[in-house]
Every structure is written in C-alpha cells, then in structure tokens.
Backbone as CSV, one residue per row, in Angstrom:
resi,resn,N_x,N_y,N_z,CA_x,CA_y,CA_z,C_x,C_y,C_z
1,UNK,186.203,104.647,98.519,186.203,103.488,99.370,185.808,103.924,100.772
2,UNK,184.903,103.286,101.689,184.379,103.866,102.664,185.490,103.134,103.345
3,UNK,185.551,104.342,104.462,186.382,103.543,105.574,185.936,103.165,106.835
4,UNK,186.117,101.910,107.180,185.528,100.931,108.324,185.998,100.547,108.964
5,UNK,185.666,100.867,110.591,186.500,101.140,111.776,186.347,99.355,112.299
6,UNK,187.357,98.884,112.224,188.213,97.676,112.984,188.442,97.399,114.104
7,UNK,187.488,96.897,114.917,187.819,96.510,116.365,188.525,95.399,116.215
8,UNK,189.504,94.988,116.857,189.874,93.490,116.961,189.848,92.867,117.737
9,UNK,189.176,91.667,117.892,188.614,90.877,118.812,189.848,90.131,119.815
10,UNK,189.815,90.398,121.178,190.798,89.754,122.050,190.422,88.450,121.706
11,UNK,191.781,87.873,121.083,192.226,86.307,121.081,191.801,85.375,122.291
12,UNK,190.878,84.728,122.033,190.489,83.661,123.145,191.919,82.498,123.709
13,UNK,192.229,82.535,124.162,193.387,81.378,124.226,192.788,80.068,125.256
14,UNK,192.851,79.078,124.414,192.171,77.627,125.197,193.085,77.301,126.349
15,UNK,192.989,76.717,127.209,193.578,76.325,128.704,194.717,75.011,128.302
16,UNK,195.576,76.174,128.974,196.692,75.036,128.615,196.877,73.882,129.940
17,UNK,197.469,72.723,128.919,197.257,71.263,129.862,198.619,71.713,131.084
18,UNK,197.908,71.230,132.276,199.102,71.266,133.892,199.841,70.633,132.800
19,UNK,201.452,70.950,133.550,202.473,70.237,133.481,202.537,69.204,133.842
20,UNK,201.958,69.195,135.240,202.333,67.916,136.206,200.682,67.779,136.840
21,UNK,200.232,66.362,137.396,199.592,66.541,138.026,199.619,65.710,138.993
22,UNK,198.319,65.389,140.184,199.118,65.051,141.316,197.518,63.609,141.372
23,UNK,197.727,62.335,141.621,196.785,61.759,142.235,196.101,62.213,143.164
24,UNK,195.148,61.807,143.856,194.331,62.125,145.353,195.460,61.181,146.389
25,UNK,196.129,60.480,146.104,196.764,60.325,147.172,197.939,60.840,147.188
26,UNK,198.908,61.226,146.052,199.952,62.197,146.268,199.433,63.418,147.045
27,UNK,198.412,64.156,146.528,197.623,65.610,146.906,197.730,64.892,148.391
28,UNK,196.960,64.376,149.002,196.481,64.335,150.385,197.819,64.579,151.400
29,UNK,199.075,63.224,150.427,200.242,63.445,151.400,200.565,64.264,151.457
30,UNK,200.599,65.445,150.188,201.403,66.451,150.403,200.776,67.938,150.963
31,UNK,199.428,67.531,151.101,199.003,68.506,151.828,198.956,68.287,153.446
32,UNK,199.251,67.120,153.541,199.735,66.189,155.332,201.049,66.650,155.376
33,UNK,202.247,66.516,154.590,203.280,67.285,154.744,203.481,68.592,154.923
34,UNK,202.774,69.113,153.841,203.006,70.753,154.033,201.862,71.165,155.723
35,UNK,200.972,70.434,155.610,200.424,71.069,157.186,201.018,70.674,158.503
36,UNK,201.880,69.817,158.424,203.283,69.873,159.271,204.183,70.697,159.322
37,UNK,204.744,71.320,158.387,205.903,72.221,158.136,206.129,73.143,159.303
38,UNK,207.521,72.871,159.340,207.540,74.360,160.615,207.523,75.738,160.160
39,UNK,207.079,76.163,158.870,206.448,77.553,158.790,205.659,77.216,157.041
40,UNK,205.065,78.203,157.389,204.019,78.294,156.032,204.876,78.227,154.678
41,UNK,204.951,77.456,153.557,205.609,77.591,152.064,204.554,77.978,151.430
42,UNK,204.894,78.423,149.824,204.350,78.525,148.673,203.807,77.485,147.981
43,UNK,204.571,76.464,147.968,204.197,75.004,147.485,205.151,74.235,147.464
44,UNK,204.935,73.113,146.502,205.892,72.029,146.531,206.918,72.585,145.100
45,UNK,208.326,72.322,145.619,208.779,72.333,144.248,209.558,71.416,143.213
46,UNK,208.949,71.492,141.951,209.492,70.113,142.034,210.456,70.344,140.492
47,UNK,211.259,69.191,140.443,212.437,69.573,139.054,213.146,68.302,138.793
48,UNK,213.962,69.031,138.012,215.059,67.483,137.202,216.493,67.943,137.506
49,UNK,217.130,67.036,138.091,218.734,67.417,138.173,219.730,66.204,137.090
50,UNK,220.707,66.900,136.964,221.629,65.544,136.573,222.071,65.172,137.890
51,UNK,221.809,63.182,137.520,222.525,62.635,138.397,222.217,61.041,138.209
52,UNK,222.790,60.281,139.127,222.447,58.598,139.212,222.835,58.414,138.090
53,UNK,222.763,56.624,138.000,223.312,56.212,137.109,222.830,56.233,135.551
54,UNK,221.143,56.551,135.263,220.530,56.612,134.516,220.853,58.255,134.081
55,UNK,221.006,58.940,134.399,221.602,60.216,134.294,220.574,61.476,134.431
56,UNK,219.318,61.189,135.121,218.655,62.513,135.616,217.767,61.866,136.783
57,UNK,217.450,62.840,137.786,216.686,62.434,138.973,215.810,63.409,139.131
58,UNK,214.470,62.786,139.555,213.578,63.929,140.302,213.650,64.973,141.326
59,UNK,213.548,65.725,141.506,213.628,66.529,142.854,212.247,66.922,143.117
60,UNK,211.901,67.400,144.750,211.256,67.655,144.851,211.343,68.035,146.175
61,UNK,210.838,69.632,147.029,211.479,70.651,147.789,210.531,71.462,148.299
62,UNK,210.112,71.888,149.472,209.452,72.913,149.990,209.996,74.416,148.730
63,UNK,208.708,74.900,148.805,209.412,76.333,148.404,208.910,77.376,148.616
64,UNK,209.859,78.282,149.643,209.289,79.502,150.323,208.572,80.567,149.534
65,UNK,208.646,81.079,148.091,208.235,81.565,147.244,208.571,81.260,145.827
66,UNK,207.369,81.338,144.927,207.705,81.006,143.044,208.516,81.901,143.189
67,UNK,209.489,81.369,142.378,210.399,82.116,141.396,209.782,82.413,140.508
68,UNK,210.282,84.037,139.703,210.241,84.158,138.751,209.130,83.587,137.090
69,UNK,210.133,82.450,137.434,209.758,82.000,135.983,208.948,80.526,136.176
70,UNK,208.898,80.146,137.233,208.765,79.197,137.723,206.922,78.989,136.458
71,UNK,206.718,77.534,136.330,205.652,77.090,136.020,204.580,76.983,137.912
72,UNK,203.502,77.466,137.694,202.680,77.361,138.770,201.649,76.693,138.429
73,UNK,200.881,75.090,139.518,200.311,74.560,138.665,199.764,74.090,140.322
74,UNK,197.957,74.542,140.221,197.266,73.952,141.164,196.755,72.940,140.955
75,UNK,196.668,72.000,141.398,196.350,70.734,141.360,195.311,70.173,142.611
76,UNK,194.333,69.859,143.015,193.727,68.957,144.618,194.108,69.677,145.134
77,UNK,194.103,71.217,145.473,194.132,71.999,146.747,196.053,71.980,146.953
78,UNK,196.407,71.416,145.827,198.480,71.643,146.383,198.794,72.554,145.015
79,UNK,199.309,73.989,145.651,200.352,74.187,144.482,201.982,73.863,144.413
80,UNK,201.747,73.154,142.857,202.999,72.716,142.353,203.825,73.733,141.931
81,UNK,205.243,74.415,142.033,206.107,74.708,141.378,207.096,74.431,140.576
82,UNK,206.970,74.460,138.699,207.826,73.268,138.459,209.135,74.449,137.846
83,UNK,210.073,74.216,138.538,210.965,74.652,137.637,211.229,75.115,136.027
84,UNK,211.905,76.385,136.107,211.483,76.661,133.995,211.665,75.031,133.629
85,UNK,213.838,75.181,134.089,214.352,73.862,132.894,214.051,73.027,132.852
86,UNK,213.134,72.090,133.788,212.245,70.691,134.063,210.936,70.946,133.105
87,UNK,210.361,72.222,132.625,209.073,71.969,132.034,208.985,70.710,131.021
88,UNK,209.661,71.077,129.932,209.693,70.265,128.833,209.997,68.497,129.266
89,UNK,210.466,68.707,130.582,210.982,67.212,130.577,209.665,66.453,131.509
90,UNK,208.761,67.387,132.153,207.553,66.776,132.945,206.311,66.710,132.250
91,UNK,206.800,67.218,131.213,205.318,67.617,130.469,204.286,66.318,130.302
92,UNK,202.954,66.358,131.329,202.486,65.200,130.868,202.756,64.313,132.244
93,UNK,203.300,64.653,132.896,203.512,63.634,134.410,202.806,63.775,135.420
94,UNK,202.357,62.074,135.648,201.681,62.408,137.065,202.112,61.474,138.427
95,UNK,201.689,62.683,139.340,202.966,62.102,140.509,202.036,61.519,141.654
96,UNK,202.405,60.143,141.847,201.447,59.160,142.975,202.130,59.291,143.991
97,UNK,201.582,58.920,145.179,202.364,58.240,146.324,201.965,56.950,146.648
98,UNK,203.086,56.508,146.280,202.975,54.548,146.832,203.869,54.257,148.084
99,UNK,202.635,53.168,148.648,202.834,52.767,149.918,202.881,51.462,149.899
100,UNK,204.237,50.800,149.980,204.181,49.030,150.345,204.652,48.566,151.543
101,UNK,204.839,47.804,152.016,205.453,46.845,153.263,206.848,47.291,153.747
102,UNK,207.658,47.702,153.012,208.971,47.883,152.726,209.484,49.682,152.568
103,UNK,208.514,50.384,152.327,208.951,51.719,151.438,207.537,52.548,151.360
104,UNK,207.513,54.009,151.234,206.643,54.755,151.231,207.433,55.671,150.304
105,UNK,206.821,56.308,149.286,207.742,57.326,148.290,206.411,58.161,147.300
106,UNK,207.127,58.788,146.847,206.288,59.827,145.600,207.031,58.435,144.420
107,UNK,206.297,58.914,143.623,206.857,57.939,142.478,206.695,59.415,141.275
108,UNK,206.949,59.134,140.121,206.675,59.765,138.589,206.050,58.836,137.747
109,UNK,204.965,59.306,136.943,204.701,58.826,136.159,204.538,59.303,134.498
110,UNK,205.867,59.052,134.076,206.470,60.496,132.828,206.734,59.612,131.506
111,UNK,205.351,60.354,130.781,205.130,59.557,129.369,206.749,60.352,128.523
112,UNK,207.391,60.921,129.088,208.880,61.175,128.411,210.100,60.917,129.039
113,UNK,210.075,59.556,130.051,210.989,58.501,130.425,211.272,57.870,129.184
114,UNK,212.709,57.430,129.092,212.935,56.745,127.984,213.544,55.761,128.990
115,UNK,214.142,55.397,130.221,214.697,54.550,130.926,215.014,54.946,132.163
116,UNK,215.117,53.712,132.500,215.560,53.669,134.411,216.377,53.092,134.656
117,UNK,217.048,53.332,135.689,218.077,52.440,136.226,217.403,51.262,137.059
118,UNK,217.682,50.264,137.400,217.540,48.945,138.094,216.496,49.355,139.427
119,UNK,217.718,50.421,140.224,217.296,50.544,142.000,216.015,51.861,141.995
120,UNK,215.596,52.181,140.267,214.501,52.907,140.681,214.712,54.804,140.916
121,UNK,216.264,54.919,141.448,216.181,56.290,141.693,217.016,57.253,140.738
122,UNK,216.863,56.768,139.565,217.583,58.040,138.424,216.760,57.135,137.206
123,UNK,216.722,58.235,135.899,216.063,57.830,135.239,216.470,58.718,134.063
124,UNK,216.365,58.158,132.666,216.762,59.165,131.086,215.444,59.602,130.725
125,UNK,215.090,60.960,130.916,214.043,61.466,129.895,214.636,62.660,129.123
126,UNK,213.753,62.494,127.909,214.368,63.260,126.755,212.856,64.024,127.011
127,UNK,213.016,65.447,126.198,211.951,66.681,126.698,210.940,66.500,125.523
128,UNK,209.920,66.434,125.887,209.201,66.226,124.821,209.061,67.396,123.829
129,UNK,208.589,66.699,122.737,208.490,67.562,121.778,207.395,68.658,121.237
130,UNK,207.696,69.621,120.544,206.239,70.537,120.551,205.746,69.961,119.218
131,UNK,204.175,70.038,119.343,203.014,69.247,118.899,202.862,70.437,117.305
C-alpha cells in the first residue's frame, strides 16, 4: 500500500452574524456621545440585568476596556461590547434611537422578546435557541 502524505486543509469558517446591530441613527448618536465623553472608552457596553416588572432590562454603559470574554461587535464606525451572559438573549437585535416630542431613548429591537411591561422599561426574553 503506498503511503500518501495528507495535508489538511485549514477549515474555512463562514462569518458569523453580529449579535447586535446598530441603525445609522443609533451609530451617529452614539458616536455624538462617545465624542463627548470626558476621556476616551473602548465602546459601548451593552447587556441584560434582572429587573422591572417584566423581569429583565437592557443596559447599556461606557466601557473603559473589553473584558475578557466579552462579545466585540463593530458596527457604523461604534464598537459594541456585549456581555458573555446577554449573548444568547440579543442574538439578532437591533438597536435604534427614537426621537419624539416627549422623549429621546435607544430603543431594542429583539426578535427574542416574548413581552413587555406597559411603561416600556423591562421586558421577558427567553435566549434564543441554537439552529
């Protein structure tokens, strides 16, 4: 049996989808925010806490450097930092900024909301599932 030398070809791996991504008008504000800041950050960081009446809330935080484990996700010239334990629960979200008469805010827009509370600021998402 002749023997035949085996290169093995480095595994191509296809581009995995952002976690989060950001409109042109979220991006703009938050690159108007961060070029205010009173010193230079890493990016925005953003996550899920328990809380409110719906029982989880968005966060979202200057952050002086990624952590660790952190998901890093450039988006329109802003990098996002999303927290490990928030991955599964953003997966797929995209974050606007709306401006009305009354209120100026980031909003979410998270195909793994299952509910909201009434006043808008807590919300139930369950983590999505792997495909």
């Amino acid at each position: 049996m002749n023997d035949i030398a085996v290169t093995p070809q480095p595994r191509v791996r296809r581009e995995r989808p952002k976690v989060v991504t950001l409109t042109e008008r979220a991006a703009e504000r938050v690159r108007e925010i961060m070029g205010r800041a009173e010193k230079p950050y890493a990016g925005l960081r953003v996550g899920v806490k328990n809380g409110g009446c719906a029982g989880q809330e968005y966060t979202l935080e200057y952050a002086e450097a990624a952590a660790p484990l952190d998901e890093v996700v450039e988006d329109k010239g802003v990098t996002i930092l999303v927290e490990p334990k928030a991955v599964l629960f953003l997966v797929g979200t995209v974050i606007d900024y709306d401006v009305n008469r009354l209120a100026s805010k980031f909003t979410f827009q998270n195909p793994n909301e299952t509910d909201a509370c009434g006043c808008g600021e807590s919300v139930t998402i369950e983590p999505a599932k792997p495909e």
